[in-house]
C-alpha positions as a printed NumPy array, in Angstrom:
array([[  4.082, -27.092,  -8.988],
       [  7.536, -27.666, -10.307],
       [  9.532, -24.047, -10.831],
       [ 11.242, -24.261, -14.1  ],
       [ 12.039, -20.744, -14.845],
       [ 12.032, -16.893, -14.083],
       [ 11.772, -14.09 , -16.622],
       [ 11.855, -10.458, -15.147],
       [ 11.795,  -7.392, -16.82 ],
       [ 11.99 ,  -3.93 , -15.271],
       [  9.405,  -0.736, -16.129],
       [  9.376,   2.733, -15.495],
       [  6.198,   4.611, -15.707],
       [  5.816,   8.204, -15.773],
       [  3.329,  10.105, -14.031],
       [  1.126,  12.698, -15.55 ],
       [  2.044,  14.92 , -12.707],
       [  4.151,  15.005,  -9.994],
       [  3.48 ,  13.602,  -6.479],
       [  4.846,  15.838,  -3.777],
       [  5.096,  14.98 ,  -0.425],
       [  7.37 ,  16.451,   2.786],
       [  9.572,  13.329,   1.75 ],
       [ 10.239,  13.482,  -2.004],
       [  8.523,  14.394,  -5.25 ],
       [  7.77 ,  11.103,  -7.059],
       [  8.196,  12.26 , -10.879],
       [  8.012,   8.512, -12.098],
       [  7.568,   4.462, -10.374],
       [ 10.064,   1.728, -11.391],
       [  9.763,  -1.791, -10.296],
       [  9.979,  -5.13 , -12.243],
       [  7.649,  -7.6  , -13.404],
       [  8.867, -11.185, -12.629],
       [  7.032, -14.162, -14.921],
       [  7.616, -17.814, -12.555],
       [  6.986, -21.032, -15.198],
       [  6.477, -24.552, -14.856],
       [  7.991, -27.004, -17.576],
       [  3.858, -27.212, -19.512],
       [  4.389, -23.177, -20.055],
       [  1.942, -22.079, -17.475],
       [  3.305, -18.606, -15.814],
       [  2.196, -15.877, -13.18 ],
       [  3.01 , -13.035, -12.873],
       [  3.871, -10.693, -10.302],
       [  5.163,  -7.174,  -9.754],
       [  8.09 ,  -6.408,  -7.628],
       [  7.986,  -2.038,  -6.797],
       [ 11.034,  -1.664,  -4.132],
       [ 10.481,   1.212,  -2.521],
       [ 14.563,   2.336,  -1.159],
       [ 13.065,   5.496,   0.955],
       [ 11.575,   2.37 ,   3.399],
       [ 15.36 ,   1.738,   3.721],
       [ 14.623,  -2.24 ,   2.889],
       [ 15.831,  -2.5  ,  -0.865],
       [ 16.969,  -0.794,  -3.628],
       [ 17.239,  -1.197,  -7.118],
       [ 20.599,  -2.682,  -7.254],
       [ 19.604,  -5.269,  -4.408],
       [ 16.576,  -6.44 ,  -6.121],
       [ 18.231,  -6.511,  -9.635],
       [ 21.11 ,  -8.755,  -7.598],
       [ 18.246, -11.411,  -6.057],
       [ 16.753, -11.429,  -9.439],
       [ 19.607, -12.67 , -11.009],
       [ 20.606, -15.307,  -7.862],
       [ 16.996, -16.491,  -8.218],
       [ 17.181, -16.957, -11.999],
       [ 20.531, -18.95 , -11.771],
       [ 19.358, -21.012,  -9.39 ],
       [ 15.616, -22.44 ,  -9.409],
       [ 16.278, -24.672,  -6.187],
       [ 15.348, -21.707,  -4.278],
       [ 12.199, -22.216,  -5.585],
       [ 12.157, -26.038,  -5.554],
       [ 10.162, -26.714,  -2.652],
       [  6.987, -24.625,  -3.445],
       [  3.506, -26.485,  -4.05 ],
       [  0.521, -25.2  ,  -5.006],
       [ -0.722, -23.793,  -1.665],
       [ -0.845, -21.035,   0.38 ],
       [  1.163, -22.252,   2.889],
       [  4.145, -23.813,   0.642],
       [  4.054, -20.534,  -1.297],
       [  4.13 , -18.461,   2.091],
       [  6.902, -21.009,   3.872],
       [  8.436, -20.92 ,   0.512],
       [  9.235, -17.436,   0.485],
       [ 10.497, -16.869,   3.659],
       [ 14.084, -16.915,   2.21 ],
       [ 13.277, -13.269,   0.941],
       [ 11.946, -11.77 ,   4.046],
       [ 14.724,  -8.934,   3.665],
       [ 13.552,  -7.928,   0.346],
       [  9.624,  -7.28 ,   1.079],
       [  8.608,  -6.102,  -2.438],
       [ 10.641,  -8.978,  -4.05 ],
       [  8.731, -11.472,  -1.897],
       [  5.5  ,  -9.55 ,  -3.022],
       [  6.19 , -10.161,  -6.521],
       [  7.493, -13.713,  -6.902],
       [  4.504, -14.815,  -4.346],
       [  1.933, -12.902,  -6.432],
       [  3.598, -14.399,  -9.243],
       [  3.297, -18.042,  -7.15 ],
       [ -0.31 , -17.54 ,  -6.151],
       [ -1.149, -16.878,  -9.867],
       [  0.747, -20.1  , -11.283],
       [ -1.041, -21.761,  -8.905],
       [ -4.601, -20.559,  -8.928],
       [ -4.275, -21.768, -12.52 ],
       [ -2.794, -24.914, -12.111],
       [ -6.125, -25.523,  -9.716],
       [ -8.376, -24.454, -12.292],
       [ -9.437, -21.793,  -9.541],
       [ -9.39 , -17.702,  -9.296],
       [ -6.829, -16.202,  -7.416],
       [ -9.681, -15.427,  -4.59 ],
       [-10.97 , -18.363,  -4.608],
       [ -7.595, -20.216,  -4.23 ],
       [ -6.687, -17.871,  -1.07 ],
       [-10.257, -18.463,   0.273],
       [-10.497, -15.01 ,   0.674],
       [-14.066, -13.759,   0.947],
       [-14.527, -10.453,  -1.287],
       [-16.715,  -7.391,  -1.051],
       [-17.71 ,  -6.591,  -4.912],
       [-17.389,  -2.276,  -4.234],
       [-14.252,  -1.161,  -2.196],
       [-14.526,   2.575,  -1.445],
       [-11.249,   4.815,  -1.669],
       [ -9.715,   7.983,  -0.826],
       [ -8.994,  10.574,  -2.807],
       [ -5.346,  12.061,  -2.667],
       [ -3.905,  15.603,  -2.676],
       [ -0.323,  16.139,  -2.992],
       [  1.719,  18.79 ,  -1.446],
       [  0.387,  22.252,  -3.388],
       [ -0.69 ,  25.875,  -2.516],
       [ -3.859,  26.341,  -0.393],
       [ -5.443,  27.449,  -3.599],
       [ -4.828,  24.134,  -5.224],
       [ -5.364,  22.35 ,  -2.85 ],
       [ -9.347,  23.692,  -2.62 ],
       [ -9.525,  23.52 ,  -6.252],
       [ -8.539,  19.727,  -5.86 ],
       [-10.713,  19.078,  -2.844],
       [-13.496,  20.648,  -5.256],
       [-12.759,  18.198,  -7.889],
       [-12.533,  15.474,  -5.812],
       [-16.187,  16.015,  -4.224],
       [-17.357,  16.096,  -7.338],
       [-16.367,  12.712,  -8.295],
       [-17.699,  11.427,  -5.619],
       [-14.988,  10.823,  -2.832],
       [-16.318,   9.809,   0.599],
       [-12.58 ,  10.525,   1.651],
       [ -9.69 ,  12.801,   1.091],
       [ -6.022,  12.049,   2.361],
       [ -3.981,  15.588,   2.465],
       [ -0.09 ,  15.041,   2.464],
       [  0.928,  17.473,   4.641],
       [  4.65 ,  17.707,   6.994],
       [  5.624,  21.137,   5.584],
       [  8.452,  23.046,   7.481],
       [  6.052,  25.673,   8.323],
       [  3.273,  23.88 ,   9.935],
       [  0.638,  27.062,   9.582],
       [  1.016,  26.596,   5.488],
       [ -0.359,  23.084,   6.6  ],
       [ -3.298,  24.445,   8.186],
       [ -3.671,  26.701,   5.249],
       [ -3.981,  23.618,   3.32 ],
       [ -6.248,  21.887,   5.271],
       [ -8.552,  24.873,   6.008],
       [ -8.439,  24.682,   2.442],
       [-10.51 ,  21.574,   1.653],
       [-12.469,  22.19 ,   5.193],
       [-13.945,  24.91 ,   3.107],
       [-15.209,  22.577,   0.466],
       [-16.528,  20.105,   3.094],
       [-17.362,  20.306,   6.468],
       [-17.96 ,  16.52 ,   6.196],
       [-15.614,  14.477,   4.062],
       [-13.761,  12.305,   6.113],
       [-10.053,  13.763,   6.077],
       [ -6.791,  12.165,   6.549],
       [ -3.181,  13.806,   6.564],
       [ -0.192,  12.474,   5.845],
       [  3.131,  13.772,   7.78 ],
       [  5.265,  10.946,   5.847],
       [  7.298,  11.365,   9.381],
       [  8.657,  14.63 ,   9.001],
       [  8.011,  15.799,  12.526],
       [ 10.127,  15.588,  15.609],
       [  8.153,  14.25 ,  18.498],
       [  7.992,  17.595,  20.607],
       [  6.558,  19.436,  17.234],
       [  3.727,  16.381,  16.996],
       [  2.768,  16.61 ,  20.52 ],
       [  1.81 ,  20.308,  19.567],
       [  0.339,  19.641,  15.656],
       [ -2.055,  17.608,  16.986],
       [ -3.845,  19.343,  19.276],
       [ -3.729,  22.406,  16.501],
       [ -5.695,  19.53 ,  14.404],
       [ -8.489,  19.371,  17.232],
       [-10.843,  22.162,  14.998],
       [-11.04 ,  20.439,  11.857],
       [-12.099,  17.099,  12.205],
       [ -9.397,  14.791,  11.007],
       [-10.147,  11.325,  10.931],
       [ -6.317,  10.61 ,  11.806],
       [ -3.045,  11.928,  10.886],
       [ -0.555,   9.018,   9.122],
       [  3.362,   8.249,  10.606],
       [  3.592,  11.782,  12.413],
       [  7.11 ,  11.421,  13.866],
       [ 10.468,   9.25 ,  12.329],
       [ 11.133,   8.173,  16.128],
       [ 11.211,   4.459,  16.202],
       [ 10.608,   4.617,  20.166],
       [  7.477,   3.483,  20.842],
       [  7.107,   4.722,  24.198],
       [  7.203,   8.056,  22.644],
       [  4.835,   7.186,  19.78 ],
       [  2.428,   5.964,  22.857],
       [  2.642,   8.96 ,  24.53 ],
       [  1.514,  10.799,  21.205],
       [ -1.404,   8.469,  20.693],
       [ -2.613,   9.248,  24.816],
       [ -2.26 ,  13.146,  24.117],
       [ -3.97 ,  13.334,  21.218],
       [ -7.135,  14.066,  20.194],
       [ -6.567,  12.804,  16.351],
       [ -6.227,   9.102,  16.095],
       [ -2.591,   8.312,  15.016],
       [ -2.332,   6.073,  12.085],
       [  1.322,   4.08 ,  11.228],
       [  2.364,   3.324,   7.555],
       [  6.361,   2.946,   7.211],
       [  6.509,   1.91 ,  11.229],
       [  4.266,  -0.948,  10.721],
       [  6.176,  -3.017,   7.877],
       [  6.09 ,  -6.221,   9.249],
       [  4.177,  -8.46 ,  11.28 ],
       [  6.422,  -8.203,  14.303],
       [  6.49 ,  -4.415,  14.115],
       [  2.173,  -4.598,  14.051],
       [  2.669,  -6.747,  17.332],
       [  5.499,  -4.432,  19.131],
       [  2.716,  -1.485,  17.769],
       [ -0.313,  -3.301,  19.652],
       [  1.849,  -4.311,  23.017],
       [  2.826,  -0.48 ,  23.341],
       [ -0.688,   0.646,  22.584],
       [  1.424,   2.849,  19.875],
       [ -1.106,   3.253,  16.918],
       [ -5.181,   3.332,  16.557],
       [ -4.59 ,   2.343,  12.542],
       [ -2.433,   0.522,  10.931],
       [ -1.55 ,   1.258,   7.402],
       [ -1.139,  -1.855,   5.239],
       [  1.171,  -1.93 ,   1.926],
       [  1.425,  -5.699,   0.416],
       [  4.706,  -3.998,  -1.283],
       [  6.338,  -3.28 ,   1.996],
       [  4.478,  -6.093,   4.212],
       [  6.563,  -8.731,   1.971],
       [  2.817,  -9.641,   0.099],
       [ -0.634, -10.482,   0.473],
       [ -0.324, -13.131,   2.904],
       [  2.188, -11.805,   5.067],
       [ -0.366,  -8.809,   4.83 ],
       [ -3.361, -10.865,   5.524],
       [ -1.63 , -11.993,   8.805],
       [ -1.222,  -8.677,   9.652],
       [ -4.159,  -7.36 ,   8.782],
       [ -6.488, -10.165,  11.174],
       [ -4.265,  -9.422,  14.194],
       [ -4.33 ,  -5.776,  14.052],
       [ -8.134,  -6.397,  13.653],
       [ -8.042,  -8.425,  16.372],
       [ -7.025,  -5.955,  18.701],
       [ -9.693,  -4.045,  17.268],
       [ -6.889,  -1.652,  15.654],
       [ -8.417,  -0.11 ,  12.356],
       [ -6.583,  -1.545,   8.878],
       [ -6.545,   0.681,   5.95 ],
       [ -4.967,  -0.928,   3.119],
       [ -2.827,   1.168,   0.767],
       [ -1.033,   1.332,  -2.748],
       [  2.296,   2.498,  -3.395],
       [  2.483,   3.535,  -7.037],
       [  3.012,   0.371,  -8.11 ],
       [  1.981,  -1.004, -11.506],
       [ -1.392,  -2.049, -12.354],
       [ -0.403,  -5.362, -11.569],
       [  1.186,  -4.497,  -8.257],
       [ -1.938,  -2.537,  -7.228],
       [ -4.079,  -5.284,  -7.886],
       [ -2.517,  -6.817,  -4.71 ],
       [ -3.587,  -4.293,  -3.079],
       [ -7.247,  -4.316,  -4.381],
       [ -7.487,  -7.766,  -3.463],
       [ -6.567,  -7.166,   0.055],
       [ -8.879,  -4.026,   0.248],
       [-12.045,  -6.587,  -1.132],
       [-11.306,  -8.288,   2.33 ],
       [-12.094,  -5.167,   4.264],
       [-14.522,  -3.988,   2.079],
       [-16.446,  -1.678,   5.03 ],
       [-13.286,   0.508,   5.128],
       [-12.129,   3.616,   2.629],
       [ -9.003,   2.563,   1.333],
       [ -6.003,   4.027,  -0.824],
       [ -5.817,   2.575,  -3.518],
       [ -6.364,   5.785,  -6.036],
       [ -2.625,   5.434,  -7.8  ],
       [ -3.599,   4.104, -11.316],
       [ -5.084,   7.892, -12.389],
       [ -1.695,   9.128, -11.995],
       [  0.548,   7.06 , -14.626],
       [  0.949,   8.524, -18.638],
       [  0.851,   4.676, -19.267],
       [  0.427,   1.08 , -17.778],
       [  2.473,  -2.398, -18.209],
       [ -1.532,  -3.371, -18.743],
       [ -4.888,  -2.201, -18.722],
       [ -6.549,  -1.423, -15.499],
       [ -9.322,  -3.905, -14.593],
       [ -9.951,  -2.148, -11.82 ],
       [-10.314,   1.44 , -12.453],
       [-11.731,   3.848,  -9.888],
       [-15.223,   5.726, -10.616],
       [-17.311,   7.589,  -7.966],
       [-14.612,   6.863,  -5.788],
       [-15.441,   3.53 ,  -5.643],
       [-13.794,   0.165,  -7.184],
       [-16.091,  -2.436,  -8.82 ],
       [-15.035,  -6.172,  -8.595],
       [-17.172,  -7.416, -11.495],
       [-15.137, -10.637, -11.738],
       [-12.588, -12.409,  -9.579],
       [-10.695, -13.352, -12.495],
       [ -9.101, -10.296, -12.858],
       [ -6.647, -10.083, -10.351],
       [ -5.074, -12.979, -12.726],
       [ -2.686, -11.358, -15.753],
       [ -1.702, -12.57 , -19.125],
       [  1.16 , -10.432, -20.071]])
């Protein structure tokens, strides 16, 4: 599989309404969809979706390695048409996660073709045909928030995850009294995005004892996992790490501090699906639960995502992101309904663009 040339363009799609969250509001998602070629023609494709409030790369960075990459295909001289050579391949990019994401989904898709094989079948992944997913509420009023738990129940959604990390922790509660008064049994997840200081988590959580929640996602921005230990022993809601858990070493450090009961898995941020993978059997391994997650990426980028959800097909995962966009680089192949995802055919995680 001889690398002959890189095309890239960037995207910005809009989303039909905002995303709030005790972070940011996301208004829009940019990223940049990178096409690798042999000298026949044959392409994949892959997206790359930086995400700068993960502090790994920005725009400008990406944009930079784009261009370095482009000039200069011996960076990609060496990969073959295997996992392994496309994993190994990569691992000059392992400070710019979502640009390793997208040139190795962009790899695994040259290659899959070049083997006459599906991009499943190429990664000898084994894949559940129904992946069930959450539904997702945004920071809003109370009242919104039950009219959206209403409308969420009535699509079908086995799961709800409630972004939560306001500065006044009882319009939180509000919140999640709110959908509690939907549905006493909808399994419900909340998401601080970090926005609490350790000695304000160590008291949340035992305020969360009442309502059933499933867990609560990256509580605290302390790094210390000592601290993040001690939270997990005091409390009586399992504690789930997203932005803490972005690489494999940072899943092991988790599991040797007995830090985390569920780790949060993001092919964007985890540098792709097979740096994910790895992650995803050793957290397993230690019997941690693996949810794996979107991030607003493009349909393309999601699809990632979806593939590495079809692995772990028992869990609910988030992977609800596609509703939200005006528009789409492409169609959706894997649209939710019911709160479910369909895999009617494992050549769909390969794009023609």
């Amino acid at each position: 599989m001889k690398i002959t040339n890189i095309e890239y363009q960037e995207y910005e799609l809009p989303l039909n309404s905002p995303v709030k969250t005790s972070r940011e509001t996301l208004h829009s998602r940019s990223g940049y969809l990178v096409k690798v070629y042999t000298g026949d023609g044959s392409y994949g494709v892959g997206d790359i979706a930086p995400i700068p409030a993960f502090g790994a790369e920005d725009f400008e960075s990406v944009l930079g390695k784009l261009e370095e990459i482009k000039a200069n295909h011996s960076k990609l001289s060496a990969i073959e048409a295997t996992p392994r050579s496309i994993y190994n391949g990569l691992k000059f990019l392992s400070d710019f996660p979502a640009t390793r994401a997208g040139f190795e989904q962009a790899c695994i898709a040259l290659a899959s073709k070049i083997q006459g094989k599906t991009i499943p079948e190429f990664l000898m992944f084994d894949c559940g045909k129904t992946i069930s997913v959450n539904g997702l509420i945004s920071m809003m009023s109370p009242a919104d928030t039950q009219i959206k738990a209403q409308e969420l129940l009535v699509q079908g959604y086995q799961a709800i995850k409630l972004k939560i990390g306001r500065t006044d922790f009882e319009e939180d509660i509000c919140c999640i009294e709110a959908v509690r008064k939907e549905s006493d049994t909808v399994a419900l997840r909340l998401d601080a995005n970090g926005n609490w200081n350790i000695e304000q988590a160590l008291d949340y959580v035992k305020e969360l004892e009442p309502y059933t929640i499933q867990y609560v996602e990256e509580p605290v921005t302390v790094n210390d996992l000592h601290l993040l230990a001690q939270l997990r022993r005091e409390s009586p809601v399992k504690i789930a790490l997203d932005e803490s858990a972005q690489s494999f070493d940072d899943v092991v450090r988790i599991i040797h501090s007995n830090a985390a009961d569920v780790v949060i898995v993001k092919p964007v941020v985890c540098g792709g699906i097979l740096s994910s993978i790895r992650i995803m059997h050793t957290a397993l391994e230690y019997t941690m639960e693996v949810i794996v997650t979107s991030a607003f990426e493009s349909t393309i980028g999601r699809s990632a995502a979806v593939l590495l959800a079809s692995t772990r097909s028992t869990s609910i995962h988030g992977l609800d992101t596609a509703r939200y966009f005006v528009n789409d680089v492409t169609d959706d192949p894997f649209p939710v309904k019911n709160g479910v995802i369909k895999i009617d055919d494992p050549a769909q995680f390969s794009f023609d663009i």
